[in-house]
C-alpha positions as CSV (number, residue, x, y, z in Angstrom):
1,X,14.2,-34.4,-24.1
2,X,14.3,-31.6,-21.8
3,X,12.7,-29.0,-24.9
4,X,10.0,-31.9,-25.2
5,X,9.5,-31.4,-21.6
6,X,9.1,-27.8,-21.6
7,X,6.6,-27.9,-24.9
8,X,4.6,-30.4,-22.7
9,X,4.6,-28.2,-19.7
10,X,3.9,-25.0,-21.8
11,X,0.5,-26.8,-24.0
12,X,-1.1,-28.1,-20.3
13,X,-1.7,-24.6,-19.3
14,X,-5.1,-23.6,-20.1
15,X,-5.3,-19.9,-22.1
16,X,-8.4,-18.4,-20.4
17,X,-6.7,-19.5,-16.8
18,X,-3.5,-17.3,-18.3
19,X,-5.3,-14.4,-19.5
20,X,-7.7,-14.3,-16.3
21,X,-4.4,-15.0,-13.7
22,X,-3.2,-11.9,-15.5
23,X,-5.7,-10.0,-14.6
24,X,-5.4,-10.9,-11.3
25,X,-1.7,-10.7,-11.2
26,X,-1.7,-7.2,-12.7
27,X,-4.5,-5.8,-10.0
28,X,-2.5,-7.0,-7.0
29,X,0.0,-4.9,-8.1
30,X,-2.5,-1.6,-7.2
31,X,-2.3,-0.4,-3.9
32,X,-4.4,-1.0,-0.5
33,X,-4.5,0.0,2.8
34,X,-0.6,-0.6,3.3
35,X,2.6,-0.2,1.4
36,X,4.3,-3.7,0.4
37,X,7.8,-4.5,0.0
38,X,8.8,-6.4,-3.0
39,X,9.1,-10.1,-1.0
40,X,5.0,-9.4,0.4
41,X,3.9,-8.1,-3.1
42,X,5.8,-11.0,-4.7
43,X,3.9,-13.4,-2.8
44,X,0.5,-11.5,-3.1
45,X,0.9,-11.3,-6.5
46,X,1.9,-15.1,-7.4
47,X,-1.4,-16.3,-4.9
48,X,-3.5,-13.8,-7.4
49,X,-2.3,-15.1,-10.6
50,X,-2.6,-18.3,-9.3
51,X,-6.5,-18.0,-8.0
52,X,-7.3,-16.0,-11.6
53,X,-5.4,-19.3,-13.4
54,X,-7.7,-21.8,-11.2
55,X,-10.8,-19.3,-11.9
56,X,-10.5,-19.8,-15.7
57,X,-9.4,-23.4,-15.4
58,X,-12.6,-23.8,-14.2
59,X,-14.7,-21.6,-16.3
60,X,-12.9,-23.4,-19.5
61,X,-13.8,-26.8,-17.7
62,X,-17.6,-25.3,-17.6
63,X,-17.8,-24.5,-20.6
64,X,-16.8,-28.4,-22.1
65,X,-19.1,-29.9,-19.7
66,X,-21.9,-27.9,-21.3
67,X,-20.7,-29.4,-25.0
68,X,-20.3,-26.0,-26.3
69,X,-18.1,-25.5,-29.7
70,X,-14.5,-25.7,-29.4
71,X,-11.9,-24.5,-31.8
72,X,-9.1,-26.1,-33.4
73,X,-6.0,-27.6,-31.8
74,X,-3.8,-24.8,-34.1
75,X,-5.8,-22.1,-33.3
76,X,-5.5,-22.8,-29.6
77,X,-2.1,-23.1,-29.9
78,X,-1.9,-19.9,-32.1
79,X,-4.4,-18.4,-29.6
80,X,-2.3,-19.2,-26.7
81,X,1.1,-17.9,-28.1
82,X,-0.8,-14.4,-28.8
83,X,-2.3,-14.8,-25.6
84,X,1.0,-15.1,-23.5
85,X,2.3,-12.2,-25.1
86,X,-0.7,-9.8,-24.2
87,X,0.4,-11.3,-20.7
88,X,3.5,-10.6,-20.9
89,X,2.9,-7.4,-22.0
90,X,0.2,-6.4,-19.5
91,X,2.6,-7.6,-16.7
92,X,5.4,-5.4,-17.9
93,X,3.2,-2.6,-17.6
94,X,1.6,-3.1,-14.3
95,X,5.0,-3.9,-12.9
96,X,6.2,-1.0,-14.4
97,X,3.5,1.6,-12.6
98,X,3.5,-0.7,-9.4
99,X,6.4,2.4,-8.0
100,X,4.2,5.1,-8.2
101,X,0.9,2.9,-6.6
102,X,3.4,1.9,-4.0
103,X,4.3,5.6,-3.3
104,X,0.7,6.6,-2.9
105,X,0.4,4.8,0.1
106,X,3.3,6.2,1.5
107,X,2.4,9.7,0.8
108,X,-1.2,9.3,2.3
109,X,1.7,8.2,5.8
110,X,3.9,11.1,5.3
111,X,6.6,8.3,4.7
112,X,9.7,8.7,2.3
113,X,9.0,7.5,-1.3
114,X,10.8,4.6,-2.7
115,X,12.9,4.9,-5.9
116,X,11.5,1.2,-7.1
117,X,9.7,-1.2,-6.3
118,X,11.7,-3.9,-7.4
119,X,9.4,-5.0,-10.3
120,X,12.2,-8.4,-11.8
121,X,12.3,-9.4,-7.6
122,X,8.6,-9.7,-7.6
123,X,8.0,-11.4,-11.2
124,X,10.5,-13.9,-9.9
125,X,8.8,-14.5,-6.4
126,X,5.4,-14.5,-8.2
127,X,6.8,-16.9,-10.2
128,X,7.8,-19.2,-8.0
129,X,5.2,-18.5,-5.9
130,X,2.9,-19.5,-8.7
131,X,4.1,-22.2,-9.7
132,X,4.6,-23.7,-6.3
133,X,0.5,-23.2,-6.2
134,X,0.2,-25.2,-9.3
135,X,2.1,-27.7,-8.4
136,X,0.1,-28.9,-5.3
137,X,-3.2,-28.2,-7.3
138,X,-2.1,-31.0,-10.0
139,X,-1.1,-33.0,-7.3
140,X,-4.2,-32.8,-5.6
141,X,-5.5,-34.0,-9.0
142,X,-3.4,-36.5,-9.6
143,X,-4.6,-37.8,-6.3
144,X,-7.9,-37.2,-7.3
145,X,-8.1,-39.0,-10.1
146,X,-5.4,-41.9,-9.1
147,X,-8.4,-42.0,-6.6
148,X,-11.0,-42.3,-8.8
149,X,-9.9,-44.8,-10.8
150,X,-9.8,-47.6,-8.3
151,X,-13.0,-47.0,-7.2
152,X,-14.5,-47.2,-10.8
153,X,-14.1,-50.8,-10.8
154,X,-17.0,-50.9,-8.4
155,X,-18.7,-47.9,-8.7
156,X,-20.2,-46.1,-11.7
157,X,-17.7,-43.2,-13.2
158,X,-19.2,-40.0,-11.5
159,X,-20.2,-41.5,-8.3
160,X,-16.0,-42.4,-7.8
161,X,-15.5,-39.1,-8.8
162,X,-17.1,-38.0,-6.3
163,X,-16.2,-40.0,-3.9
164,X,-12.6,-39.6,-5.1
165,X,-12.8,-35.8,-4.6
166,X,-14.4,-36.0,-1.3
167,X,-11.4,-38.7,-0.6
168,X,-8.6,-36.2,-2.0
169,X,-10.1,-33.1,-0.5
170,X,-9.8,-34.9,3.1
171,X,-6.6,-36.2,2.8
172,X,-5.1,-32.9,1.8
173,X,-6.8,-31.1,4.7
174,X,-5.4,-33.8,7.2
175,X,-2.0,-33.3,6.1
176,X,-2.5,-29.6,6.3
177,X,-4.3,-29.4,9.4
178,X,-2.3,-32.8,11.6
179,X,1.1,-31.7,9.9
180,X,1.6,-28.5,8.9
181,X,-0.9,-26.7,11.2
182,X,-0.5,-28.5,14.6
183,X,3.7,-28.7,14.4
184,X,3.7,-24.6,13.4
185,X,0.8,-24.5,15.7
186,X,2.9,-25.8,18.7
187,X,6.7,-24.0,17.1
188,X,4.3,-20.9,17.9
189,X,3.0,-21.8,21.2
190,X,6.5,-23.1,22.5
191,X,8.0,-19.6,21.1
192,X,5.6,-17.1,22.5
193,X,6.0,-19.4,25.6
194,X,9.3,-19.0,25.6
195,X,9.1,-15.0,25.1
196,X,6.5,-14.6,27.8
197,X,8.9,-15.9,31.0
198,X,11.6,-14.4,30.0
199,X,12.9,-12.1,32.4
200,X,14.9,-8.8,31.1
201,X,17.6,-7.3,33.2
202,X,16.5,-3.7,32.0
203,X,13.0,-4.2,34.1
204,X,13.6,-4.6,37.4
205,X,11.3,-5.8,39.9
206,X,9.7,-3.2,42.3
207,X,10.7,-2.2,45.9
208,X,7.7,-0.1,46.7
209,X,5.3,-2.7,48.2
210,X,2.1,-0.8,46.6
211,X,3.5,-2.2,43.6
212,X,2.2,-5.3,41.8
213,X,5.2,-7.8,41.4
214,X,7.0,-6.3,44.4
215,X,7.8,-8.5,47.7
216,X,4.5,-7.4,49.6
217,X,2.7,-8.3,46.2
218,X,-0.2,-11.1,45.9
219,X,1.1,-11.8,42.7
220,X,5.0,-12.6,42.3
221,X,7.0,-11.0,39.9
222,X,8.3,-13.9,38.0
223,X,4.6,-15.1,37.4
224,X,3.4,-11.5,36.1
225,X,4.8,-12.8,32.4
226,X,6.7,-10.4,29.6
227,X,4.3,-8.0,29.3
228,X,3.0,-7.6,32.7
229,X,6.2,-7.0,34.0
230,X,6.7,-4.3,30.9
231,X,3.6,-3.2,32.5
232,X,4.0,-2.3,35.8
233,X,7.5,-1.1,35.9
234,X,7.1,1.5,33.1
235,X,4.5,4.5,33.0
236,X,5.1,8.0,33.9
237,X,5.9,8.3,37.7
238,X,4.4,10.5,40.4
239,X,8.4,12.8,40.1
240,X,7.6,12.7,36.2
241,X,3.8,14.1,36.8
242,X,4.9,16.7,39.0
243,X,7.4,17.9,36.7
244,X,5.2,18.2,34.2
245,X,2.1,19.4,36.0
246,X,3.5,21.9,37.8
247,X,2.0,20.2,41.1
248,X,1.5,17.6,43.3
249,X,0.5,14.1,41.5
250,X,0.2,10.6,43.0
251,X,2.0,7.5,41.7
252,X,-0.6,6.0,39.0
253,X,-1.5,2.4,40.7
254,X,-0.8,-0.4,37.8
255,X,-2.1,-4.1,38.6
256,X,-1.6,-7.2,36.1
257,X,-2.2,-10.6,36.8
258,X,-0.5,-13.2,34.6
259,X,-1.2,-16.6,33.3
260,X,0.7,-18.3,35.9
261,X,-1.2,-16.4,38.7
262,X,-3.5,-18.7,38.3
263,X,-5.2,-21.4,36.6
264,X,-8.5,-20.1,35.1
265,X,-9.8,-16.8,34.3
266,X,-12.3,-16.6,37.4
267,X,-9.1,-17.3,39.3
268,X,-6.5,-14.8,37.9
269,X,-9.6,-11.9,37.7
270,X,-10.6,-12.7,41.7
271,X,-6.4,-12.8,42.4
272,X,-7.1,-9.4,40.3
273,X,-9.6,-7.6,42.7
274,X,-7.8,-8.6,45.6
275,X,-4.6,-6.7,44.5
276,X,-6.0,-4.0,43.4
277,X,-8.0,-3.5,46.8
278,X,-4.7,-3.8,48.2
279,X,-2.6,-1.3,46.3
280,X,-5.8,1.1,47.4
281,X,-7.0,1.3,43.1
282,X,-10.8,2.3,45.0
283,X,-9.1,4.6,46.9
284,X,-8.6,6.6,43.5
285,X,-10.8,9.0,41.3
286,X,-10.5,6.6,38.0
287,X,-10.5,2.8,37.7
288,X,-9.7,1.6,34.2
289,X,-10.8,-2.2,33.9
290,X,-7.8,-3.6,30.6
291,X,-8.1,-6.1,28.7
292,X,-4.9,-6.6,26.6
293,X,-3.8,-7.5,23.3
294,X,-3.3,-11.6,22.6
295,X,0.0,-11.4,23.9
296,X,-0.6,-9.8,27.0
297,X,0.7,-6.2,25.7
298,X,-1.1,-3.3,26.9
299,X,-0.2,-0.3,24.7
300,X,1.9,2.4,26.6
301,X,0.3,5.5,24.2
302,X,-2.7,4.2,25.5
303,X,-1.9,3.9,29.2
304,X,0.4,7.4,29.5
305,X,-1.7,10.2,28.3
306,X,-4.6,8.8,30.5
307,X,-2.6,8.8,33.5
308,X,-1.3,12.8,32.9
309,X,-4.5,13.6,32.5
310,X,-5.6,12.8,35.5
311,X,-2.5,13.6,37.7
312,X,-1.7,9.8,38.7
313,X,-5.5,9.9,40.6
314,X,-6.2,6.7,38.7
315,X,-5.9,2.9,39.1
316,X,-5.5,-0.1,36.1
317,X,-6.2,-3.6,36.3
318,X,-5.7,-6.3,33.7
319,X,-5.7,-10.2,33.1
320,X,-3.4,-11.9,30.6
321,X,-5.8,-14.8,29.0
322,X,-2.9,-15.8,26.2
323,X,0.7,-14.8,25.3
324,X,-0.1,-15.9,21.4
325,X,-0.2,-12.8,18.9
326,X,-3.8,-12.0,18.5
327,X,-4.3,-13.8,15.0
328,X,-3.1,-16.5,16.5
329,X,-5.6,-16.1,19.8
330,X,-8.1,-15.9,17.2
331,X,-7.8,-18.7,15.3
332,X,-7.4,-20.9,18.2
333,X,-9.1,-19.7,21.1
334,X,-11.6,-17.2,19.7
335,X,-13.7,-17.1,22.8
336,X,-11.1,-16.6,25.5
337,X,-10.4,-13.3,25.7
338,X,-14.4,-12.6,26.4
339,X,-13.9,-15.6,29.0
340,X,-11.3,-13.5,30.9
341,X,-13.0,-10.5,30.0
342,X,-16.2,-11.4,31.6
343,X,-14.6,-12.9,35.1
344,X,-12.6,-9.8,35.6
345,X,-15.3,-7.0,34.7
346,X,-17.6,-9.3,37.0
347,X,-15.1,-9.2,40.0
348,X,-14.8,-5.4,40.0
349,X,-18.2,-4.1,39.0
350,X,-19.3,-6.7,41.6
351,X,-16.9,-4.5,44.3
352,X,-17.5,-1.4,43.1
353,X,-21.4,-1.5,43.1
354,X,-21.3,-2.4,46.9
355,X,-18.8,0.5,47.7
356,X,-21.1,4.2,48.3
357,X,-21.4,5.8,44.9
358,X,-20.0,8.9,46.5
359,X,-17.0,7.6,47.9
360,X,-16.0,4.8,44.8
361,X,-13.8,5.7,41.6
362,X,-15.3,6.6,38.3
363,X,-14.6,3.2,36.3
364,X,-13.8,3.0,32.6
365,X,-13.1,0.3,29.8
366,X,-10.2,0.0,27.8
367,X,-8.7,-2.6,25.1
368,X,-7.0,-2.5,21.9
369,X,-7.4,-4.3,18.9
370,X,-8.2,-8.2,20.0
371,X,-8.3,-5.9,24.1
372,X,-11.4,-4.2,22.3
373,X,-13.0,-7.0,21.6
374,X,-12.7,-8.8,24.5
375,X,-13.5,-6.2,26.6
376,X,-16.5,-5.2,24.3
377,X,-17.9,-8.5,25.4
378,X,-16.9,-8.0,29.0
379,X,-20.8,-7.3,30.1
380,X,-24.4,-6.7,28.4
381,X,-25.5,-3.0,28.6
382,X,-29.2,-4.7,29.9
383,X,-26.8,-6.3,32.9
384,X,-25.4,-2.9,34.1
385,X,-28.2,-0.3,33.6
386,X,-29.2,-0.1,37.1
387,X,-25.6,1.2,38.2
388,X,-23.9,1.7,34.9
389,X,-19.9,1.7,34.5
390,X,-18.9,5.7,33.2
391,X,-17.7,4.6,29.8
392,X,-15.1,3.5,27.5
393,X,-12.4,3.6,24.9
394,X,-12.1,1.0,22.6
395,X,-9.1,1.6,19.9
396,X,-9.0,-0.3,16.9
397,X,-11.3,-2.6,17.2
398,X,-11.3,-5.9,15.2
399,X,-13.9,-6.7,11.9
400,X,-15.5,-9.0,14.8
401,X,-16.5,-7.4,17.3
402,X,-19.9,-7.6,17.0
403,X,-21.4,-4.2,18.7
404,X,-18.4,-2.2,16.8
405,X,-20.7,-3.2,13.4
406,X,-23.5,-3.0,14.4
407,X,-23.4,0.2,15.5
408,X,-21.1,1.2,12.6
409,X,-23.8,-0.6,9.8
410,X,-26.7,1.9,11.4
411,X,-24.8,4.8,11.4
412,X,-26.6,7.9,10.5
413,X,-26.9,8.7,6.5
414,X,-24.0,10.5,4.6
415,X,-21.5,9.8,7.8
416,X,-18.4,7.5,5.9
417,X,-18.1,4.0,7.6
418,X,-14.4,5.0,8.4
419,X,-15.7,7.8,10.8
420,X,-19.3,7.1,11.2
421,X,-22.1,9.2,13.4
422,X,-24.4,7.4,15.5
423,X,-27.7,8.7,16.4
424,X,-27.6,12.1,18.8
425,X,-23.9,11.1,19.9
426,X,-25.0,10.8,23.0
427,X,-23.9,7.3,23.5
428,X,-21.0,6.5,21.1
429,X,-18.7,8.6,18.8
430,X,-15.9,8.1,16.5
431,X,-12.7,9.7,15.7
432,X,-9.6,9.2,14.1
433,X,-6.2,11.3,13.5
434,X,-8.5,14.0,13.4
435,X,-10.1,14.5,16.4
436,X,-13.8,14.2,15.7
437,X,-15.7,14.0,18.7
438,X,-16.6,17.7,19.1
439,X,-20.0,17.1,17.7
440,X,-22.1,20.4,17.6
441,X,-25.0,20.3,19.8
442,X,-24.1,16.9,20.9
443,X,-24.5,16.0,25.0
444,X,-23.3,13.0,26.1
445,X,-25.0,10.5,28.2
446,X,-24.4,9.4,31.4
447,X,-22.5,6.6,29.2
448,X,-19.7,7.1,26.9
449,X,-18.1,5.4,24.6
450,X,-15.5,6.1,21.9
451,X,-14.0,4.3,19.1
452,X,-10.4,5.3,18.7
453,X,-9.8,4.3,14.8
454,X,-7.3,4.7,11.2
455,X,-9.3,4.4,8.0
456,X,-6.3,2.9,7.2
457,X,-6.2,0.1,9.5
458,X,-7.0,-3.3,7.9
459,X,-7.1,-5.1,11.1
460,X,-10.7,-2.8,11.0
461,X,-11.8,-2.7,8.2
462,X,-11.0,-6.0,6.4
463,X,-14.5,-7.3,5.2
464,X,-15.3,-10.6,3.9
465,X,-17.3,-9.2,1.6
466,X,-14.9,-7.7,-0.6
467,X,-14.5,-10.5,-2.0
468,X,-17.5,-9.7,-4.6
469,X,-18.3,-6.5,-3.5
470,X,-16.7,-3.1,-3.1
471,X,-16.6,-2.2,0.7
472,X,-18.4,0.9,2.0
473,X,-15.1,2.9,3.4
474,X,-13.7,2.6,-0.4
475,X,-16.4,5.3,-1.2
476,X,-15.9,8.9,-1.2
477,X,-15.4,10.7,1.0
478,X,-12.2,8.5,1.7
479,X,-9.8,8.4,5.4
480,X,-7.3,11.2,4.7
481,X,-4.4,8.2,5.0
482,X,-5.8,5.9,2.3
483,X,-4.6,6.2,-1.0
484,X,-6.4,8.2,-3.9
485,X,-5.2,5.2,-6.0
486,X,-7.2,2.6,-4.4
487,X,-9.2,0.7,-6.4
488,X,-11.9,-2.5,-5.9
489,X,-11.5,-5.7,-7.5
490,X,-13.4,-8.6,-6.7
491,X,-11.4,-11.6,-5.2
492,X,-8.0,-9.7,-5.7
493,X,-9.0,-6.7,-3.2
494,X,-10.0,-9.4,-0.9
495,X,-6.7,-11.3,-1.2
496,X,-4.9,-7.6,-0.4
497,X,-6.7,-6.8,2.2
498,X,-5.9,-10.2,4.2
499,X,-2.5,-9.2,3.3
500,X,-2.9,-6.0,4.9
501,X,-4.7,-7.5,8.0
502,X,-1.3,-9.9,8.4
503,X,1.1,-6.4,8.3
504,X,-1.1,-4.4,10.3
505,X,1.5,-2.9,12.5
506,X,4.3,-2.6,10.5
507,X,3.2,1.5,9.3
508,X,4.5,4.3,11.3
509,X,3.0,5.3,14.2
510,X,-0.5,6.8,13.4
511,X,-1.5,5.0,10.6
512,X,-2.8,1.6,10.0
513,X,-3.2,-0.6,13.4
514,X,-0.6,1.4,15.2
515,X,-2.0,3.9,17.5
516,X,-0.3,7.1,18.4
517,X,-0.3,8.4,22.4
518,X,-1.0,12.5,20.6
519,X,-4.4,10.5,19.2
520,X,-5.4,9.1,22.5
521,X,-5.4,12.4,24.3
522,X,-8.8,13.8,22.9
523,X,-10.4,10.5,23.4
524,X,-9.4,9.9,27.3
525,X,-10.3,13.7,27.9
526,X,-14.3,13.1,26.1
527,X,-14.7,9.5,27.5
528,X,-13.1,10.5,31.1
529,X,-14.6,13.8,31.2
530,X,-11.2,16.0,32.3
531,X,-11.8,18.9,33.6
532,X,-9.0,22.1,34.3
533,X,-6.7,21.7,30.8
534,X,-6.1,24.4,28.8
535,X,-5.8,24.1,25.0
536,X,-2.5,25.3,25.7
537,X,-1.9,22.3,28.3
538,X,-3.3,19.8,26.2
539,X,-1.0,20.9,23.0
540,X,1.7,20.4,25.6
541,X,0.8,17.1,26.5
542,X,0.4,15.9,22.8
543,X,4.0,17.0,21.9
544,X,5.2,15.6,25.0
545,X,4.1,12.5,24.4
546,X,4.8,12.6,20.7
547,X,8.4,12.9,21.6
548,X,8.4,10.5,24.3
């Protein structure tokens, strides 16, 4: 019974949806962007073989709806046996070499190499994985067809197919999307809910009243959230500048509104201006308008080197809009981040162009990743020409944001989409580990603006299109932290790159969508114009904050 069972199960796979899932099993196995332990390449791997099965499915069924010559039921049988060996075979090998793929990528990010990569684990999770994917497509088909059959009482035989597949195709997305995607949906929400209030005994609430959160504050401590607590109470203080300086410094001014400031974004960015008028952020040489990351976060390598450079003269000011991770801010509220972006560049470029140009800050832009593109939407450039902001820094920006590609599409001929030249450089430039914005005969304008960017950060660089085509910052020259190994294929290099985009910031520091303070310092100093470091000073400050 149970042998009958399995000789049924074996004969209803189709062989070209073998061989081609094969294919597609063994090419997830090459590296990307990222390395992959053997649970993440287990899963990758059985979602590959699974698309290559359902692409040859569906070529076989293409080619029997066209009436074209079949052979034999022995010779299919025969074919498949030989066929499921060559498989076998082919994913012994690839399994075998995935170690050495996998150790590319971690030489490219100076990380230790691993002895294996665990090639039975990930055959068994592709497996499973696999045939967990299967399962719910013959169920779907089932449906399908159960479907189908009803309605062909009534209705001629296509015209219930197709209204069985429309039928099947909606009732699978409702589950998905009323079941499974609202209740994980609202386990998220309530968790990063959760996470945002809560209240750590190792940040304590100011004393100084120039200090958002504290007592004399406009904005109470226990509303700041998570992260805009982490915010305020950390940063290098004015004792820490001197230290290091050698001189007098002033206490860097820090303000962060929350989501429980206030209901709307106009609201929390106006509560914004007001605090930061009131901790005397006009009063200062540099004004840096934030937006953060989904969560809230605002990255401290971003936020530290900035404010050594500049001795503490410097004021920040940000607007939580979400406390979801940014995928998650994406997929659900893709447009609220420019919302909150736009009220709170509004309210302070609203002040600061009534305040004598003489006597107001120089003001800046900052965000990273999901930050970037928010604040990249923040204003128009045709809205501020008349009194322009001074620049800004944008560090890893998202696929989306919209200026990022355009700019990066028109670069100027021969310069890599990774680390791309624009025009004169007079406007924007690009740099990376590497510090590339020392462009030879370059001025800048009296706006700058600098992408802060890994070539091995997928969060970047994931394109759509590599789904059929081979990406632009595959070619040669490559990023110095992308593997030499790396190779395009279609669907199966789109699949690993989403993969990539999920794990973005689980590299070391440095490499894929985790930015390092050392790589900030060049960009502050070019987009901020610092004036009075040594090369000497500045190697200082890199190792300092390297350590730190």
């Amino acid at each position: 019974m149970v042998r009958n069972w399995i000789v049924r199960f074996w004969l209803s796979f189709s062989t070209t949806g073998l061989l081609l899932g094969t294919l597609f099993f063994a090419a997830s196995l090459t590296p990307t962007l990222l390395p992959r332990n053997y649970l993440t390449q287990g899963v990758l791997s059985g979602c590959s073989l699974a698309v290559g099965y359902g692409i040859g499915v569906f070529l076989h069924w293409l080619w029997e709806y066209m009436e074209l010559p079949e052979p034999k039921a022995r010779i299919r049988r025969n074919t498949k046996l030989v066929a499921a060996l060559a498989c076998a075979v082919v994913g012994i090998v690839f399994l075998w070499r995935a170690t050495g793929w996998q150790n590319s990528v971690r030489e490219v990010m100076s990380m230790e190499p691993v002895d294996s990569a665990h090639p039975l684990e990930v055959g068994l999770i592709a497996l499973a994985t696999f045939l967990v994917l299967i399962a719910l497509a013959r169920l779907f088909r089932l449906t399908l067809v159960y479907i189908s059959e009803k309605l062909n009482r009534f209705v001629p035989r296509r015209v219930s197919y197709v209204i069985g597949s429309t039928i099947a195709i909606l009732l699978f997305w409702s589950i998905a999307d009323g079941i499974l995607f609202r209740y994980a949906l609202r386990a998220a929400d309530s968790s990063f809910r959760t996470l945002d209030a809560l209240l750590e005994p190792t940040t304590q609430q100011p004393s100084d009243p120039t200090k958002t959160g504290s007592a004399a504050s406009l904005v109470r401590w226990d509303e700041l959230g998570r992260r805009g607590r982490e915010f305020v109470a950390t940063g290098p203080t004015r004792a820490e500048l001197n230290a290091f300086l050698g001189r007098e410094a002033l206490e860097p001014v820090r303000v962060y509104v929350g989501l429980q400031s206030a209901e709307t974004p106009q609201e929390r960015a106006k509560l914004a201006l007001e605090e930061i008028k009131r901790t005397g952020g006009f009063e200062r040489s540099v004004l840096l308008v934030i937006m953060p990351t989904g969560t809230g976060w605002i990255d401290p390598a971003a936020m530290n080197p900035v404010e050594y450079l500049h001795a503490g003269d410097i004021a920040s000011v940000a607007i939580q809009y979400s406390y979801l991770a940014s995928w998650l801010s994406l997929l659900v509220e893709p447009g609220y981040g420019g919302e909150a972006a736009r009220a709170l560049f509004s309210e302070v470029y609203g002040y600061w162009t009534t305040l004598p140009k003489d006597q107001r800050p120089r003001l800046y832009l900052y965000g990273l990743s999901l930050g970037a593109l928010s604040s990249e939407l923040s204003t128009e450039l045709f809205e501020v020409l008349g009194d322009p902001y001074h620049g800004a820094l944008w560090s890893g920006p998202p696929f989306q944001s919209s200026g990022w590609r355009s700019i990066t599409n028109r670069r100027n001929p021969g310069s890599p989409e990774w680390l791309p030249r624009f025009r004169d450089g007079s406007f924007v430039r690009f740099t990376s580990q590497e510090n590339a914005l020392d462009i030879p005969d370059a001025k800048w304008g009296p706006l700058r603006i600098v992408y802060l960017q890994y070539a091995s950060d997928p969060i970047t660089f994931f394109d759509y299109h590599s789904f059929y085509r081979e990406p632009d910052w595959m070619k040669a020259p490559r990023g110095p932290d992308v593997s030499p190994e790396l190779r395009w294929y279609p669907v199966v290099t789109f699949l690993q790159l989403a993969l990539d985009m999920a794990m973005g910031t689980t590299t070391p520091m440095g490499y894929g969508h985790v930015y390092a303070p050392e790589h900030h310092v060049d960009a502050w100093m070019e987009v901020t114009d610092v004036q009075g470091w040594t090369p000497e000073d500045v190697e200082r400050l890199r190792r300092k904050l390297e350590t730190r």
